[in-house]
C-alpha positions, -999 to +999 in steps of 0.1 A: -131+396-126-167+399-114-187+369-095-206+360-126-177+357-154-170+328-130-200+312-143-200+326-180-203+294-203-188+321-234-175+296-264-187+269-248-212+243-268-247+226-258-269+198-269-302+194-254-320+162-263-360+171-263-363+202-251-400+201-260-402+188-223-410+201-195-378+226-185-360+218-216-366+254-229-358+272-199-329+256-199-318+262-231-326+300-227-307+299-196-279+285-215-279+310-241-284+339-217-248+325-199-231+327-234-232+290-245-238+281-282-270+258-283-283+231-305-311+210-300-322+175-310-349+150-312-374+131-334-398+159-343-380+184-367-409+210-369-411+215-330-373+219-326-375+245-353-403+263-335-383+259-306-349+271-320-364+300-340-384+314-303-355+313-285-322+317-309-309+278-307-276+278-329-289+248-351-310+220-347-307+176-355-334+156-362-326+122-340-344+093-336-327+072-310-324+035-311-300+022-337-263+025-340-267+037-368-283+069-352-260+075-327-233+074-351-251+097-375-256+123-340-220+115-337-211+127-372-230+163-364-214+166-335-181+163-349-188+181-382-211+207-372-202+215-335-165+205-328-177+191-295-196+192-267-193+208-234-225+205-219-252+179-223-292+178-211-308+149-214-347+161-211-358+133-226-380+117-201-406+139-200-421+125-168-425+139-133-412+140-106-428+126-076-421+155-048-414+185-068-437+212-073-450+222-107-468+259-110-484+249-140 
C-alpha cells in the first residue's frame, strides 16, 4: 500500500455546512478529490446547487439553523439519505481570521 491510500477517505461521507464561505469549496473539492462522498448544506438552496453542480457535491440540504425542529429535520437526511457521517466542516462563520494571510 502506497503513502497516499493511507489518507484515501474512499466510501467515506461529508457534510459541509456553508461552503459558500471562504474555503468551503476548496475543501469540498479536496474532499472529493480524496474519494469522499459530499453533500452540502445551508439556507440558500440556489447557491448550494451552483456549488454542487461546479464541483460534483453528491446532494445538497437546504438548512436553516435555529430550531429543533431543523436540526431534527438535518437529522432525518442524514439518516435517510446518507447513512451517516464521517466527516463534518463547519464553514459557517464566514469571518477572518486575524493573522492569516488571504491572497485574494
Amino acid at each position: 500500500m502506497g503513502i497516499l491510500e493511507n489518507f484515501s477517505l474512499n466510501s467515506k461521507k461529508a457534510l459541509i455546512y456553508a461552503p459558500q464561505y471562504e474555503y468551503g469549496t476548496d475543501i469540498a473539492e479536496g474532499l472529493i478529490e480524496a474519494g469522499a462522498q459530499v453533500w452540502l448544506c445551508g439556507a440558500d438552496k440556489a447557491t448550494l446547487d451552483t456549488i454542487a453542480a461546479k464541483i460534483g457535491a453528491a446532494g445538497v440540504y437546504e438548512y436553516h439553523q435555529g430550531t429543533k425542529a431543523a436540526a431534527d429535520e438535518l437529522a432525518n437526511f442524514i439518516r435517510n439519505t446518507m447513512g451517516c457521517i464521517d466527516i463534518f466542516v463547519d464553514n459557517g462563520s464566514g469571518q477572518h481570521m486575524t493573522g492569516w494571510c488571504h491572497s485574494y
